[in-house]
Each structure stands twice: as C-alpha cells, then as structure tokens.
N, C-alpha and C positions, 0 to 999 in steps of 0.2 A: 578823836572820836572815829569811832572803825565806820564807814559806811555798807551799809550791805544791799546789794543789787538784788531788787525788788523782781522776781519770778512774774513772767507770764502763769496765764492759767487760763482753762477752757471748762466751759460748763457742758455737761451734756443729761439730758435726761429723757429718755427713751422703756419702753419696756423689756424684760428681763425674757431674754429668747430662747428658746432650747431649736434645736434646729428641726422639727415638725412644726413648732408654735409659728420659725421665722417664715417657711415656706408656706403655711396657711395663709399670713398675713399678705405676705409678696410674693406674685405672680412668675416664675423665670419665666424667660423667652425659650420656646422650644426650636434647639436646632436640629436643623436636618445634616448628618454624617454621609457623607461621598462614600458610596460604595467602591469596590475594589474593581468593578467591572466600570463605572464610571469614570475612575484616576484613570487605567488603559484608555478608556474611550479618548478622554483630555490629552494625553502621551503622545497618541499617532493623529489626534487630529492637526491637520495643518493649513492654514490660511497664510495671507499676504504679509500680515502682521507678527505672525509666528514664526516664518520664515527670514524674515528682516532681524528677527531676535537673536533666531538662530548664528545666521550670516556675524551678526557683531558681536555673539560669543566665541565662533568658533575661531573668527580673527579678528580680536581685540584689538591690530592697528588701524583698523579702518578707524574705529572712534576718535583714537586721540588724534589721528593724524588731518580731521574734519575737523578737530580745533584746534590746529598749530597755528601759534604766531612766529610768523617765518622770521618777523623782524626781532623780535625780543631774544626768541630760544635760540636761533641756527649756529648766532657765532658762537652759544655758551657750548652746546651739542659737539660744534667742531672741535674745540680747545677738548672737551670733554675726551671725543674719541680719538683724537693724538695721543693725548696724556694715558686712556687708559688704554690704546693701542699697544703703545711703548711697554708698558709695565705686562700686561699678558702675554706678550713675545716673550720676559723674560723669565715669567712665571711657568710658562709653557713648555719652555726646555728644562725648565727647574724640577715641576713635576710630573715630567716625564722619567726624571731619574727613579722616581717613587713607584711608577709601574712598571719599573726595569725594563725599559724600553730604550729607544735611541733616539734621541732629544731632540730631533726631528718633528715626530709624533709628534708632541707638544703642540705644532703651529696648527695643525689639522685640526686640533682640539678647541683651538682659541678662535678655529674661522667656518667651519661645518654650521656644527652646535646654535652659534649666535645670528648666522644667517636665519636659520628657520625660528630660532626662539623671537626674531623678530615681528615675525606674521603671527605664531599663534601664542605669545606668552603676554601678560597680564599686567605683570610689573617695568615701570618705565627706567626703573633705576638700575637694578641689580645686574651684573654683568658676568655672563654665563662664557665659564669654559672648563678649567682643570682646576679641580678642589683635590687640596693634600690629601684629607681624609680618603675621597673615592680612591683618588690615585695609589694612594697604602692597599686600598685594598685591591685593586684590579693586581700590583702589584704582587698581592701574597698568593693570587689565583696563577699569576703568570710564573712563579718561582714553584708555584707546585707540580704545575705540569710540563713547563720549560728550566729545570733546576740547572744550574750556573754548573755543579758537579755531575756524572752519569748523564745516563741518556732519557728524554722524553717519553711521556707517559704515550704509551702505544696508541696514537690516533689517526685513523683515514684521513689521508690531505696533509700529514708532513712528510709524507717520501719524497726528496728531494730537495728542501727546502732548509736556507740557513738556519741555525739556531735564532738569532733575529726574525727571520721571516716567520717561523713559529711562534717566538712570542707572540707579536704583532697579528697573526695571527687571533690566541688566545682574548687579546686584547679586546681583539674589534668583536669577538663575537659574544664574550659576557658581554660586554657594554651594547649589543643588539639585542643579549636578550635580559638584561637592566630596562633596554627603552622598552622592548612589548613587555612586560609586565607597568611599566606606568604607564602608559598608552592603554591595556585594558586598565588597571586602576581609575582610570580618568571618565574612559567611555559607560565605565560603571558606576558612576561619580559615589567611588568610598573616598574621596580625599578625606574625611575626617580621620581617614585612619592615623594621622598623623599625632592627631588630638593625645595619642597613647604616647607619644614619644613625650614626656615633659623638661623642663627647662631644665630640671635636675640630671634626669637621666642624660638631655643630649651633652649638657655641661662635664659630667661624669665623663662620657664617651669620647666628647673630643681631648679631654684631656689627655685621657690615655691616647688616644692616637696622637696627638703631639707628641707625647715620648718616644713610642715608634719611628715615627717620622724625625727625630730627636739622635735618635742610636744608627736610623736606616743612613743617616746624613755624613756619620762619624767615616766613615770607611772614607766619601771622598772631601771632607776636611783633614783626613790626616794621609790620603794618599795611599791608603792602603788596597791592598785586592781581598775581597771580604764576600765571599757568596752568601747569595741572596736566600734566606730560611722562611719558612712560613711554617704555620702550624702553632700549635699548644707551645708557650716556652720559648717559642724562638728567639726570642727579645734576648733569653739570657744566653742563648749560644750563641748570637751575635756578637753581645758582650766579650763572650768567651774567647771565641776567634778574633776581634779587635787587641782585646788584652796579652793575647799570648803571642802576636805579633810589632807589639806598640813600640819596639824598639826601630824598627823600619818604617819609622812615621818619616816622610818626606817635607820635610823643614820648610822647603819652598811651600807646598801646599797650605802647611799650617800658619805660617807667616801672614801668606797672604788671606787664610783664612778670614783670621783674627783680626787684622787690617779691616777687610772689607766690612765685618762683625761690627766692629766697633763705630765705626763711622759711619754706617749707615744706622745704626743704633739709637745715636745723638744727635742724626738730624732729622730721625722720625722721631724722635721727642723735642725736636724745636718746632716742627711743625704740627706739633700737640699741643702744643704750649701756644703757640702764636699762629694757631688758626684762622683767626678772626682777622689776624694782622694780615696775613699771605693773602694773597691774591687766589693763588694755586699752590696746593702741598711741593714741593721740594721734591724732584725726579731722582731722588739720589740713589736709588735700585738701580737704576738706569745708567744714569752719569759711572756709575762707580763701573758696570760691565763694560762700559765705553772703554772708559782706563783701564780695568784687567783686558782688555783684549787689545788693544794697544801696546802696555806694557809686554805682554806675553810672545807677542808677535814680534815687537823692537828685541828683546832678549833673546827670543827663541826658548822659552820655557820646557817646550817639549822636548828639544833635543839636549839641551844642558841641562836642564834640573829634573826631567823624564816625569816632569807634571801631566796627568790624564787630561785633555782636553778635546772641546765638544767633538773636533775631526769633519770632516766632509759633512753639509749640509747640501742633499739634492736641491736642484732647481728644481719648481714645479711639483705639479699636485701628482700621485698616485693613479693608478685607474680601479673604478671599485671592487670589492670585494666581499663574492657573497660568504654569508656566516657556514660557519664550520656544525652541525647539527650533533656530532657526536659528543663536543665541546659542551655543545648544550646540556646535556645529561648531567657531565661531567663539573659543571659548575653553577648549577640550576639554585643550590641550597646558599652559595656566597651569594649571588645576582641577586636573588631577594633585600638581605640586608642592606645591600650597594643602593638598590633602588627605592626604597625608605630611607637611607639616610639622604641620599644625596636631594631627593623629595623633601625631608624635611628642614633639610638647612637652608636650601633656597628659599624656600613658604617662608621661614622664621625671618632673613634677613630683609625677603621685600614685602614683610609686614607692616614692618619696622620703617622703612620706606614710604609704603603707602598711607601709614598712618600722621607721618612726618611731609609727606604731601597734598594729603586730602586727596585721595582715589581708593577705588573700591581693586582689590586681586579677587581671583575665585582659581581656588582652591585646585578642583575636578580641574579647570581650563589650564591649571599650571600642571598639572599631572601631564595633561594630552601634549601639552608644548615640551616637557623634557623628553617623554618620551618621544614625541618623536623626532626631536633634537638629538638623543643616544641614537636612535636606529637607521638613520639617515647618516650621523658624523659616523658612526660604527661601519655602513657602506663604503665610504672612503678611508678608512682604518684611523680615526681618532677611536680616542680611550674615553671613561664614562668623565660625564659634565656636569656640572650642578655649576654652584656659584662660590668664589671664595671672597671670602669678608673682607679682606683688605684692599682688591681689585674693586670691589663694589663701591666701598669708600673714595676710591681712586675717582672712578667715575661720576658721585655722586657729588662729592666735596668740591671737584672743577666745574661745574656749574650746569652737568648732563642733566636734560629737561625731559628727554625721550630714548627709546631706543634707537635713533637716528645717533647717539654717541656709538650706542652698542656696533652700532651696522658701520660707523666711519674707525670704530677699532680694529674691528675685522677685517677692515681696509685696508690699516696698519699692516696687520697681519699677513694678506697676501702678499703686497710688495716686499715682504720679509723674505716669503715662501718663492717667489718670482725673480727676483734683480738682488736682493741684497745679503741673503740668506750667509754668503760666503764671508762675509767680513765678521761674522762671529767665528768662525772654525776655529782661530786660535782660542776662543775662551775657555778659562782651566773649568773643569767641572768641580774643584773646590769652590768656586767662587758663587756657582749654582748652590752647592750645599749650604755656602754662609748664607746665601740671600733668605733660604729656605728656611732655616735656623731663626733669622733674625725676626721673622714672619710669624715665629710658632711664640712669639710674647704673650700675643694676647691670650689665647687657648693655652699656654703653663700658668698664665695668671688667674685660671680660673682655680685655682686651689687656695686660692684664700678666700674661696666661698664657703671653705669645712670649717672653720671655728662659728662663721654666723651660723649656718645651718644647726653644727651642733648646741649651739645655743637658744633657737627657734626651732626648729622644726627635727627630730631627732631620727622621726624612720627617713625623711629624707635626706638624711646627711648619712644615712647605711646606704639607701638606693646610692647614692652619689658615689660612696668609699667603692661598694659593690665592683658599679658598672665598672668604675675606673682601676679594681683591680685586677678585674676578670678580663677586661679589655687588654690589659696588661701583656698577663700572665698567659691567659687563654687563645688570644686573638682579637681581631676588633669583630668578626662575625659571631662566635660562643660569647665574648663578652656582649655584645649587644643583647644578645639572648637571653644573658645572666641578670641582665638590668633590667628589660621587659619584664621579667617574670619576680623579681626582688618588687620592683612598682607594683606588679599585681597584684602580690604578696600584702605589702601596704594601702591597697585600697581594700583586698577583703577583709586586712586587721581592721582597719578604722569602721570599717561598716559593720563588720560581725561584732566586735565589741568596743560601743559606741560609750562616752561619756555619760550616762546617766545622771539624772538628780533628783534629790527631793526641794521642791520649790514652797517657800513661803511668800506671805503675803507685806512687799515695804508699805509699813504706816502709813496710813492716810493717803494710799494712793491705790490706783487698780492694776499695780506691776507687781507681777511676781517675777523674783529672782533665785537663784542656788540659796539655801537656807545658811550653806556653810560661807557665802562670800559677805554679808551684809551683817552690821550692828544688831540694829532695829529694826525688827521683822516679827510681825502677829501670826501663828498659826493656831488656827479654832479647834479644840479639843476635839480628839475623833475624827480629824481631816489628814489626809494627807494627799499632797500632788505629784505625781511621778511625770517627769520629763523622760522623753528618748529622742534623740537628736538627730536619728539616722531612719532611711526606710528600714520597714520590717518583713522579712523574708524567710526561708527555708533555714538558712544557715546560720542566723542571733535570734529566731523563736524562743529557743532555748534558754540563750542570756538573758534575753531578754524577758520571761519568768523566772529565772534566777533574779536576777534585779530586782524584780518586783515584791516578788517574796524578803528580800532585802528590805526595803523600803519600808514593807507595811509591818514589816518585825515578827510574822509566823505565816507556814505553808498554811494554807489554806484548805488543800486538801489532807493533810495531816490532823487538821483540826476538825472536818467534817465525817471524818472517821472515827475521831475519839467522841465525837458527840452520837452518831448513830451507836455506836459500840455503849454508850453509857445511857442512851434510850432502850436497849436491849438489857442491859441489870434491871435497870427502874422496872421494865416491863416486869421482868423474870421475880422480881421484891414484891411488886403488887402483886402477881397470882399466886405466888407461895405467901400472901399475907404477913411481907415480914417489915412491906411498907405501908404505913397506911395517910390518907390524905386528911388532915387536921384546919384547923383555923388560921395554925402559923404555918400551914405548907403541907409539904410528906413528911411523915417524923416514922424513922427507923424505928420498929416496935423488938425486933431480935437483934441482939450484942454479939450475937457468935459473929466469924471470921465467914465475909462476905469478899466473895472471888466475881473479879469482872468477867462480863461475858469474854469467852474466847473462841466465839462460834465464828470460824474461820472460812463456813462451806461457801458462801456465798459472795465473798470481796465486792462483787458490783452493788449489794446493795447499800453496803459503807459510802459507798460513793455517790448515792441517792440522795438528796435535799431532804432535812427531817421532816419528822412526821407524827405529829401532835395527834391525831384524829381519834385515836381511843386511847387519851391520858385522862385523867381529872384536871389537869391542871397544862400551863404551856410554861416549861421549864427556861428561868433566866439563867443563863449559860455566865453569866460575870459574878453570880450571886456561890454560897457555898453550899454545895449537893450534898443531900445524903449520902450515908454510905461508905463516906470518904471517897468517894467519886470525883476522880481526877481530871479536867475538862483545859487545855490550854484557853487562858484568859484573852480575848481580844476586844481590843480598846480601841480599835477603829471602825466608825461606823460609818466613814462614806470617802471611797477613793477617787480624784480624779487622776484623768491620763491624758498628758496635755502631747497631743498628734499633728503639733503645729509644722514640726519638722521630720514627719512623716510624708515619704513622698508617693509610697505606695505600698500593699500589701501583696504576696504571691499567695497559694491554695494554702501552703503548708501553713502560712503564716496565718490563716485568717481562721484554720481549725485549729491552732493552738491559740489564737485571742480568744474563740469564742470558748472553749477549753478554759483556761484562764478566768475568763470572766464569770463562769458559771460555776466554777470555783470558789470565786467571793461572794458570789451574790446567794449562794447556798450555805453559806456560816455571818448573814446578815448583814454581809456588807455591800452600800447603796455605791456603785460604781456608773461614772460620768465620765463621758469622752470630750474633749473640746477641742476647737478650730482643726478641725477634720479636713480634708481638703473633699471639694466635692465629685471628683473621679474616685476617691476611695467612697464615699456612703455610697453613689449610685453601684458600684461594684458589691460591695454588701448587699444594699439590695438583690440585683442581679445574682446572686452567689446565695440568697437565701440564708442569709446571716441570722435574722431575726428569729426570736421562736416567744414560746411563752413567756421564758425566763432571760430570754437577754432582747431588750426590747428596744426601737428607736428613738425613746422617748430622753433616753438614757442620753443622749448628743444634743451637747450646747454650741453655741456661737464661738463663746469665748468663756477662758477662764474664770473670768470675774462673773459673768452671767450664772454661771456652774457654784461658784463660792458664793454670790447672792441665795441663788436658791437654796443650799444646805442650810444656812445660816436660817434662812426662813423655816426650814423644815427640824430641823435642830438648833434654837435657838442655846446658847451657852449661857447667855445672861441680856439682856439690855443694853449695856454699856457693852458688850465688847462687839456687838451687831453691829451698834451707832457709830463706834469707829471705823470698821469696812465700808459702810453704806454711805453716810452721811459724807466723809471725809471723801468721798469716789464724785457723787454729787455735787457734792459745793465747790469742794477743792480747797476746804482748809478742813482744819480738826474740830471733831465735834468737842461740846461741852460733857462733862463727866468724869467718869476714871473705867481705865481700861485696863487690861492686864497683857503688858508685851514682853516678850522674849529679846531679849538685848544677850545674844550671844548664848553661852550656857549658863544662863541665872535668870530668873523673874525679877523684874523693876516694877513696880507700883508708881501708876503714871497720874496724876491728877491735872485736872486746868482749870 
C-alpha cells in the first residue's frame, strides 16, 4: 500500500486589497530622506570616534594584530613565511622572464609590494608579488617600446642607457602609473567596479593568458633565441619564429625541461591527493631548482651544453627611481587594464580566503593597498603586483594566520637579494620556464568550463569563447576589452528582451505559474495575466508592448481605430436614413453597396476613446454590425500585469505604460497592475502618471487579490469562482464541478 505524505497547509483569511484600499486601511511610517547637503555635512564631520574608524580602515593591521595569539598563530605564521618565502624567490625570477626583464627584478617584486601591503591591505592570507598575467602584460608594454629587434621607441631619459636599463625602466613606470590609478580608484571608493569583471569573463581571460604565457615560455624550454612580439597576433608569429627555427632546439634545455615538468607535476598532484594527510605541501618547485642549480654548476651547463642561464644576480637593493612621464603617455591605455585586472584577481582570491576564515576585506581599502603597493615597489623598480593563486595557496595551506607570514617571506626574500642571491646564477632559465608551465594547470583547466556553460548558460559560454579568443588573437589588453563589451552585450540582451509569460492560475491554490509549464491550470474566460521579469526602460518599452499585444491576441490600437472608423458609417447610415433603429437593434433599411468611412483628415481622432453620446443605442462591438461592418472581435475583458519583477521604470518607459494602458482601457478592457514595488507607485505618483482614464485604483497587492476581484466583477459561473476562492481560503477543493484546462483540452472535473 503506497503511503502518501500528508501536506502542511495554512489558512488565511483577510480582506481583498487593492493597493489605495491597503494604504487607507494601514498607516506607513513617514520617513525623512537625508538631503545631499546633509550626506556632505556627515562626510567632513569628524570626531574622536570617526577618527579611530578612520585610523583601522586606513591600516587594517592595527585590528588583527590587537587580537593575535602569539602562542597559537606565530609558529604556524613562521613555517608559513619560510615556505612561501622559498616558492616567491622562485616565482619571482620566473615571472620576470614574462616582463622580459632580468630575473633579478623578480625579488624586488616579491619584497617592496608585501612590505606595504602589509600595513594597508585587508586580506590575512593572500600573498602579494608577481602574477603571470600582469607580468605578460607589463611584458607586451616593455617589447613594444624596448623591442628585442631595432631601436627603442624615441623617449627622454634613454640616452645613455642599456637596453635593460630601458626596459626596467618601461617597467617601473607602467607599474607606477597601474598603482595611481588604484590608489585614486580606492580614494574614490568605485571598488565595485570590479563587480563588472564576472567569473566568466575573468575565467575566459586568464585562460587565454595562460596560453600566452604557454608560447612566451617555449623559446626557453627549447633554448631558443626568439624576440619578444606584442601586439594583435603576435602569439602566431611567435609560433612562427619558434617553428621555423625548431631544429636548433638545445636537447639539454629540453631534457631538463621535461624532467623538471614532470616531476614537479606528480608531486603537486600527491599533495592534492594527500592534503589532509601532509603536514605541509611538498616544496618540490623548490627542491627541484635546488637540483638544477647544482646539477648545472657540477656539469658546467653553460659552457658545454651553452644552456641560457639566470647569470649574475647583483647584491643588494637598487637606489630609487623616479617614473619616466613621457612613458606615461605612452602607455596610459595598457596601465588601465593591468590595474583591473591585477585588482580584480586579488579581491577574487582573498574573497575566497575571507570567506573560508570568517573576516570581513573591503574592497576600496584593497584598491588603496595595491596601489600603493605598485607606486612605492615601482620607486625602487619592481614590476606590477597583484597576487598569484598558487603562492597564495602556498601560504595559506602551511598554516599562515596573518600577514606576519607575508612580511617573514619577504624576509625570505631579502636575504635572497642580500647574501645568497649568487648560488642561483648557475640556474638554466629553461628550468624557470618549466616551473612556469607547470603552474599554468590550473588556468588551461579552465576550459572544461565550455561544455557546462554551453549546456547552462549559452550567452555566457560566447562571453567566455569571446574573451578567450580575442585575448588570444588580439592581445590580453583589446581582448579584455572584447569581453567587457560582449558581457554588456549580454546584460542589455537579457534586459531588453526579457522572458515573458502568460500565467494561469494552479488549481486550488493562489499560485500562478507559466501556463505553458503545468498540467492543471484554471484561467477565467476574458482574463489574462502577463508577466515581465525584467525592469522596464527606454530600450524593451517597445518589446515590451509587442509582447503584450502577443499575449492578449490583438493591437489594441488597431482595434480602437476600427471601432471609431465603424462609429463614423453608423453615424454617416443614420443621417442618410439608410439605418434605422428597430426593436431588434439598427436594421439596414438600403441593399445598395455601403463603403466604410475613409475619412482619413483627422487620424487623432481614431485614437480618441469612443463615443456613444448621440447614438440611439451603445453598440456591442462582440455582437454582429450592420452593414457588414467589420470590427476585430476581442474576447478579453480584463488584463493583469504582474510587476513583481519589475525593479523600476525610466520616463520613456512610464509614457509608453501609460500609452499602452490607455490603449486597452479604451477598447474595454479593465487593466490591473500587481505587487508593484513601492519606489515605482510613489514615482508614478510623482510623475503624475494618473489621469481620468488610467487610475490608481487599477493596483492591487497581489495577483490573487486582482483575480479575486475580477472574478467578483465578472462572474463566469459559480462553480468555477468556488474553485479560485474557496480552495485559496480553506486549502483544499471545493464541492462541485469546475471547468479546468489540463494542457490544450477541457477536462470536466466533478467531486
């Protein structure tokens, strides 16, 4: 015996509200709205209290560092900042191959940058130095105005100066003006702007920048000499110049490529696998440049197998250097995208962080800390900073509690840059590009997000293909541009032509659903309800009376035309006496060949509401006219418009509703708005929406309230009221017979 679990149910019974009758009844509370001279007044006033707010926003370590438990956190912190010490020295010479610089740089990047993001950044986890993607791009900035072939692009302040010292140059001063533009982003707290980069698009982007960085890598994986391209396409003359050189691949470099590839491969998927088991992930980036630099040194790599290697690392720090202004000009338009992305891949990963530790980041306050992380590390010539994913994981998975890891890796860092710098020189920079390679797993793995997307969500699996082809093809700066504008693309589709429906009523309950998704569903003769799931605006007004006129199955003003236009024979019938008015109506008295008015002078008056007022009689427009008088039949006498998911109206929009509306209500049909939001009526209001003919009486609470009332004012029959009303009220089915639509056929329902 099948048992069947017995349904909750709730009774409720109230009066039937239209939204003038709800607001007679209950009282709102009137608030008072802060003027614009008041929020200023708020802004610059400042007290003891405000001031103390100010102080532990603008350096967020005073907080956590007033609840450190020295005994719990410090040893997890230290392991922490060894471990990810270690791995950013080697990321740091890695991507600095990527801004075709001298792998040097690199350590400036891993120890500037994290100093200051320690005072003013937000996030306790995330570990700030050289991200692939920025470094691709500072990279395609430095190749374009320091090109590997010819001479540099004509600028004050390189006369004299190596081709290195120009790059390095080029370097520090995007990345100076990368940090003041987020530095003002912050100060002017738009960090939402991030909000526009979505998960798809940044997914799309880095992909494609992985392949870049994927092709950039190849030249010193196979030992080749392969000048550095920027620009539209350059990916494939990359290619090009690899390929038609590949016979000169350097076996040693490939060897040990592949070597280092693979093994560090398989023991960053045992410490994927056995996370939970490890103490601490597995240094094996590390351990393994140990061994090629070792190896390469015992062998002498450089002299017999004429492997490229890192070479001379200076002792010591640089002395600073101010930004190049002309440079500025010069690469103003890349510097923007540099500094949105590298903004929002940081936000994104110590989200993710924050969420997974219980702390609040802010957003604006992470703006102020790169930036002034770039314009500070840019002073002493590091390249641009964000965070990269794998370092951060470094940090966070060995048991870093605070940025007290951050600040004991940069510690790492110096004594790199100070005392020990030299015991890497021998390392082949093949062994950099396998590390690099090996890193880009995660970010090529994002490509088997296109089958689900294409499966779920379809314009997002275009932004996705888009971003990532254009990024490609174009660049990672025009491609990012290409994905921005393909997303925008997809938020004006979906808004301008939104989902529509016509909604019926599920039996014996007071839910309306899509008419087309459900069995069994009652709609009352002469009703219909029209959903729109989106705000309504300048640019789907339109649609959105196209729709409607869909919905209710004839123009409206088409039909109030043919009706004025057939009030205009009748008239012209009765003075020429060829109509006359009878017992059973007007009865045609002349046979001859009767021509409809074609009095064309005046169009606005077609468009006037008829006008009974000197007829004999008030003409049924469903019934059949004299004359052969041709009138489109309409069969609906009362529409609602459920504005639940309506978030707001613009001008244009609320002259084409009232447009619209006084369009139906002028060919007799009784039009209901429901669950309205109340920033739209009071706007209406405001906006002088109402007149004679489209009135506020016309707004109900709710749908059911609105199908209540029709029902009352058009009854269809007894039984099939008893079913809407009774069954809403009790919450089971009433006694009777009803008439329900089960799909496209009538079922005769009895109980």
């Amino acid at each position: 015996m099948q048992c069947r679990v017995k349904m909750k149910q709730y009774v409720v019974t109230r009066p039937l509200y239209s939204e003038d009758a709800f607001a007679d009844e209950h009282e709102k509370i009137h608030r008072h709205h802060k003027t614009v001279r008041h929020h200023v007044k708020q802004y610059f006033t400042c007290d003891l209290k405000r001031a103390k707010n100010a102080a532990l926003s603008l350096l967020p370590f005073i907080g956590w560092m007033r609840i450190y438990q020295l005994k719990e956190w410090l040893l997890s912190d230290i392991v922490s900042g060894v471990s990810t010490g270690l791995v950013a020295v080697l990321q740091g010479l890695a991507y600095s191959l990527l801004a075709s610089l001298p792998p040097w740089y690199g350590l400036f990047t891993a120890f500037f940058p994290v100093i200051i993001y320690f005072f003013l950044g937000t996030s306790r986890h995330i570990s700030v130095g050289a991200f692939p993607v920025l470094s691709l791009m500072v990279g395609a900035v430095v190749t374009r105005l320091v090109p590997d072939e010819g001479p540099p692009v004509n600028i004050t302040g390189f006369e004299g100066l190596t081709s290195d010292e120009q790059r390095v140059m080029v370097a520090a001063s995007v990345t100076f003006l990368m940090g003041i533009m987020q530095l003002a982003m912050g100060l002017l707290q738009v960090g939402f702007i991030v909000m526009y980069l979505s998960d798809t698009l940044v997914s799309g982007f880095t992909t494609a920048a992985a392949v870049h960085i994927l092709v950039s890598q190849l030249k010193f994986v196979l030992g080749l000499v392969v000048p550095g391209l920027s620009g539209p396409l350059s990916i494939v003359y990359t290619l090009e110049k690899i390929f038609v050189q590949i016979e000169k691949t350097n076996v040693c470099d490939l060897v040990t490529s592949i070597l280092i590839m693979v093994v560090v491969f398989i023991v960053k998927e045992i410490n994927d696998r056995y996370k939970a088991k490890l103490p601490v992930p597995i240094p094996i980036e590390v351990i393994m440049t140990v061994i090629a630099c070792g190896v390469s040194y015992a062998f002498n790599f450089q002299e017999i197998y004429k492997v490229d290697v890192v070479g001379r690392i200076p002792v010591g720090y640089e002395s600073p250097m101010a930004p190049n202004m002309q440079i500025f000009g010069q690469t103003a338009v890349e510097a923007f995208p540099m500094a949105i992305v590298g903004f929002a891949v940081a936000f994104s990963v110590a989200k993710v962080y924050s969420v997974k530790h219980d702390y609040i980041i802010d957003g604006n306050q992470e703006l102020i800390a790169f930036g002034a992380s770039n314009i500070i590390g840019a002073a002493f010539k590091s390249f641009a900073a964000s965070t990269a994913l794998s370092r951060s994981a470094v940090q966070e998975s060995t048991g870093g509690k605070t940025q007290i890891a951050g600040l004991l890796s940069a510690l790492i860092v110096m004594v790199v840059t100070l005392a020990i710098g030299f015991l890497l020189e021998p390392l082949p920079k093949s062994v950099l590009g396998a590390v690099v390679i090996v890193n880009l797993k995660g970010m090529l793995m994002q490509i088997r997000e296109v089958p689900y997307l294409w499966r779920r969500d379809r314009p997002d699996c275009l932004v996705w293909l888009g971003t990532c082809l254009a990024s490609i093809l174009l660049g990672l700066d025009l491609g990012l541009a290409v994905g921005l504008g393909m997303e925008l693309l997809t938020v004006v589709f979906r808004a301008q032509f939104p989902r529509c429906s016509v909604l019926a009523n599920i039996t014996g309950t007071d839910i309306y659903k899509d008419r087309k998704d459900y069995m069994t569903i009652y709609e009352p003769e002469g009703v219909k309800i029209f959903r729109i799931p989106s705000p309504i605006f300048f640019a789907n007004i339109d649609f959105f009376r196209g729709k409607l006129v869909e919905a209710v199955g004839f123009n409206p003003l088409r039909v109030l035309r043919k009706r004025n236009k057939a009030l205009r024979t009748i008239r012209k019938l009765l003075k020429k006496g060829e109509l006359q008015m009878t017992s059973k109506g007007l009865l045609l008295t002349s046979f001859g060949p009767i021509e409809e008015s074609e009095d064309e002078s005046n169009m606005e008056d077609l468009d006037q509401p008829t006008d009974f007022k000197d007829l004999p009689v008030q003409v049924n427009w469903n019934s059949e006219l004299p004359a052969n008088i041709q009138v489109p039949r309409v069969d609906v006498h009362s529409l609602i418009l459920d504005f639940s998911a309506v978030s707001f109206l613009d001008i244009s929009a609320l002259k084409g509703l009232k447009a619209a509306l006084k369009e139906l209500i002028r060919v007799e049909v009784e039009v209901y708005i429901v669950a309205c939001d109340a920033y739209i009526l009071e706007k209406l209001h405001s906006c002088k929406f109402f007149d004679d003919e489209v009135k506020s009486s016309m707004f109900f609470l709710t749908l059911h309230d609105a199908m209540l009332h029709i029902l009352e004012k058009h009854p269809v029959n007894s039984e099939n009221t008893k079913v809407i009303t009774t069954a809403t009220i009790h919450g089971n089915q009433c006694n009777g017979v009803s008439s329900l639509r089960s799909r496209d056929k009538f079922v005769h329902v009895s109980n």
